[in-house]
N, CA and C atoms as a LAMMPS dump frame, in Angstrom:
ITEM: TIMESTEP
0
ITEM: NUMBER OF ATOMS
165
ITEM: BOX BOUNDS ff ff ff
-5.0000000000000000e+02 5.0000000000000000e+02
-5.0000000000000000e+02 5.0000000000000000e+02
-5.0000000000000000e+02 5.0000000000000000e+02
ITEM: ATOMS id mol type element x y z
1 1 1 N 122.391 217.777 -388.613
2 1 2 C 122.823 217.53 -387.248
3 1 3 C 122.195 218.538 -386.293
4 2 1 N 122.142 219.743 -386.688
5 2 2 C 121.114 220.582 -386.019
6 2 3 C 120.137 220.616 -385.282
7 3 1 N 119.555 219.905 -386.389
8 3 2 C 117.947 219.576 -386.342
9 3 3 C 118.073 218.224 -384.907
10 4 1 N 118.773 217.44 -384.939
11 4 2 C 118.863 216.475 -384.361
12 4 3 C 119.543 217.07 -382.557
13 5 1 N 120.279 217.808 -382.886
14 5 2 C 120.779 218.299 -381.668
15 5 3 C 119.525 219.026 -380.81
16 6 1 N 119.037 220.07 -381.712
17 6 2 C 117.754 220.931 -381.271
18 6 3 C 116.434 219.496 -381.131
19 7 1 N 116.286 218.351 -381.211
20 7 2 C 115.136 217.621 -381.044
21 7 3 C 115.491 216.636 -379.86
22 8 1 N 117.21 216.757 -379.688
23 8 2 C 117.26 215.956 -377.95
24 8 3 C 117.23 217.024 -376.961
25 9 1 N 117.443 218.341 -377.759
26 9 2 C 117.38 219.016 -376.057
27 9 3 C 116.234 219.653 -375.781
28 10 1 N 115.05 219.488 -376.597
29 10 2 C 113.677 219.277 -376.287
30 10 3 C 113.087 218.676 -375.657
31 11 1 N 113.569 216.985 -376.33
32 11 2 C 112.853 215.757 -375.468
33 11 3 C 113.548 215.299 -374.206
34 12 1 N 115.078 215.676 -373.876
35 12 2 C 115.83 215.502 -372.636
36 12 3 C 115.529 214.002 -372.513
37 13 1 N 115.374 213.048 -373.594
38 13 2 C 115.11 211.617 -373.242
39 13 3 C 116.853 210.855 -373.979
40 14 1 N 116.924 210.597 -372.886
41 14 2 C 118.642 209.829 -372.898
42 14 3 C 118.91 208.674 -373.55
43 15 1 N 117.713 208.11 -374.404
44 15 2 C 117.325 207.249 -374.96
45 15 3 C 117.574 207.701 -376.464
46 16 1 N 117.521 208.998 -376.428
47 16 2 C 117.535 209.879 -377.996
48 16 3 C 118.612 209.248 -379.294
49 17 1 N 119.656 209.592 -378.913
50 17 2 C 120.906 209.478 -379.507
51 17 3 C 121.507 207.963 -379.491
52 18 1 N 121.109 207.561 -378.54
53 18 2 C 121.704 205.891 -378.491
54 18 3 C 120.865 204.947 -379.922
55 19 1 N 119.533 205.254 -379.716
56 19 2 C 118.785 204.659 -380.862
57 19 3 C 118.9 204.911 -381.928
58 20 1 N 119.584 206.296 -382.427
59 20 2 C 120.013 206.602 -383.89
60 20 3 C 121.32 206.363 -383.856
61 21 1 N 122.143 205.034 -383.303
62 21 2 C 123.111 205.012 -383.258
63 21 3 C 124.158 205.714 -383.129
64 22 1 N 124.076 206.765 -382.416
65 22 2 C 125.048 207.734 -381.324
66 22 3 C 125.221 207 -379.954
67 23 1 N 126.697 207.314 -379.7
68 23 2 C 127.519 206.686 -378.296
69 23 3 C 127.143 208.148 -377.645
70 24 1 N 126.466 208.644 -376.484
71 24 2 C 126.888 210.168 -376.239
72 24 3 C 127.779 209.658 -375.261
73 25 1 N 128.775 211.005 -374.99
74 25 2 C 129.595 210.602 -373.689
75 25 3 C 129.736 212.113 -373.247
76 26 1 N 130.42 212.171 -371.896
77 26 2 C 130.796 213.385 -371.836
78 26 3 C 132.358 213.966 -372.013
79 27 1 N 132.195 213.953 -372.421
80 27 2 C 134.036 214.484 -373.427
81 27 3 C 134.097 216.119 -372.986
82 28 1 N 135.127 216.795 -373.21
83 28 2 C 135.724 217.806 -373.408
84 28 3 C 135.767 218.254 -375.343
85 29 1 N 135.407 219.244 -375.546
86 29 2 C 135.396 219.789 -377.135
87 29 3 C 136.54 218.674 -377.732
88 30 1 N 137.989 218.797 -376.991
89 30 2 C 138.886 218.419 -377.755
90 30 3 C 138.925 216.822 -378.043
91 31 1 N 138.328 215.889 -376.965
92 31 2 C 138.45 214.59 -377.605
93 31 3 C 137.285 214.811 -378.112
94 32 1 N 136.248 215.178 -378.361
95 32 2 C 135.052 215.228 -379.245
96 32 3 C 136.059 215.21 -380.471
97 33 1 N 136.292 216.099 -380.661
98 33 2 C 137.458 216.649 -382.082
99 33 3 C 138.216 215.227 -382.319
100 34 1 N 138.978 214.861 -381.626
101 34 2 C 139.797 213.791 -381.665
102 34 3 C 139.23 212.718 -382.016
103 35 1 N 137.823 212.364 -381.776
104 35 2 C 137.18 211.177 -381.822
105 35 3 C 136.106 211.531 -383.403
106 36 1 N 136.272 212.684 -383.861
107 36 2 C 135.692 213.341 -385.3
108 36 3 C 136.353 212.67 -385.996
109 37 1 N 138.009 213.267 -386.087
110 37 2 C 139.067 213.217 -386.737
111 37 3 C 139.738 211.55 -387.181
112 38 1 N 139.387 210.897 -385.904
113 38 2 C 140.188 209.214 -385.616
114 38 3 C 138.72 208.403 -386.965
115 39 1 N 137.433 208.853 -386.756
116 39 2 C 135.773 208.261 -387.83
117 39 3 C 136.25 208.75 -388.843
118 40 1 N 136.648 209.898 -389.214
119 40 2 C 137.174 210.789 -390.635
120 40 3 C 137.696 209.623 -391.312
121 41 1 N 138.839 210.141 -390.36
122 41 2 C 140.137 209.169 -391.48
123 41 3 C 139.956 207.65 -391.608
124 42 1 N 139.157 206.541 -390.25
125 42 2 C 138.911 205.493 -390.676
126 42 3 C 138.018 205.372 -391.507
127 43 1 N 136.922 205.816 -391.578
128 43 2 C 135.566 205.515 -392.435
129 43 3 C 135.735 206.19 -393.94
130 44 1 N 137.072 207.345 -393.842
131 44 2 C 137.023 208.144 -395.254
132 44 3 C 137.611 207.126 -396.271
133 45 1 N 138.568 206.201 -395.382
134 45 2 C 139.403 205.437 -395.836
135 45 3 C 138.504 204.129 -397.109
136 46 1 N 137.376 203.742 -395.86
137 46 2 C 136.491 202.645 -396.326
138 46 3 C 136.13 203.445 -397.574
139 47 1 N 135.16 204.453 -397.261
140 47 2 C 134.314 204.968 -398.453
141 47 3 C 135.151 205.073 -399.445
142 48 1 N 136.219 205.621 -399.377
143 48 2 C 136.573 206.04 -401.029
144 48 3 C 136.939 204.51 -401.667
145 49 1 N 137.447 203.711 -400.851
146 49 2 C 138.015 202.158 -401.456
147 49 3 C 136.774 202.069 -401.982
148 50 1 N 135.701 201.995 -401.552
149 50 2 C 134.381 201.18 -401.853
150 50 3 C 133.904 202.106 -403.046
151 51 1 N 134.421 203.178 -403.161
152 51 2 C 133.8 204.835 -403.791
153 51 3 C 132.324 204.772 -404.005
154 52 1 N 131.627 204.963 -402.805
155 52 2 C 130.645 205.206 -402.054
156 52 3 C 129.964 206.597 -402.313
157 53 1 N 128.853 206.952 -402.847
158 53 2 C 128.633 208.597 -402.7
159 53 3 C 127.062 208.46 -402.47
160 54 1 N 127.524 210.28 -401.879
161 54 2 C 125.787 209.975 -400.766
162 54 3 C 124.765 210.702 -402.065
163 55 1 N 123.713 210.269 -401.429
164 55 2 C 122.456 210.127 -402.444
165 55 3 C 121.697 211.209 -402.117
């Protein structure tokens, strides 16, 4: 994620993040957090049903 953070604020092209399927918005830290936490628990939910592991 780093790497990805450090390569949009290089290119400053607003186009960046939408195409790798990122929503950006401008949030406050805490719904950032909130909106971490709400993907966690739905998507943790999917993966383990499916028991999914990364490669």
């Amino acid at each position: 994620m780093k790497a990805v953070y450090t390569e949009q604020h290089r290119s400053h092209d607003p186009q960046f993040f939408l195409v790798r399927g990122f929503d950006p918005v401008g949030d406050t830290s805490e719904q950032a957090a909130s909106v971490f936490r709400r993907d966690y628990e739905r998507f943790g939910t999917v993966i383990r049903e499916l028991k999914l592991k990364a490669e």
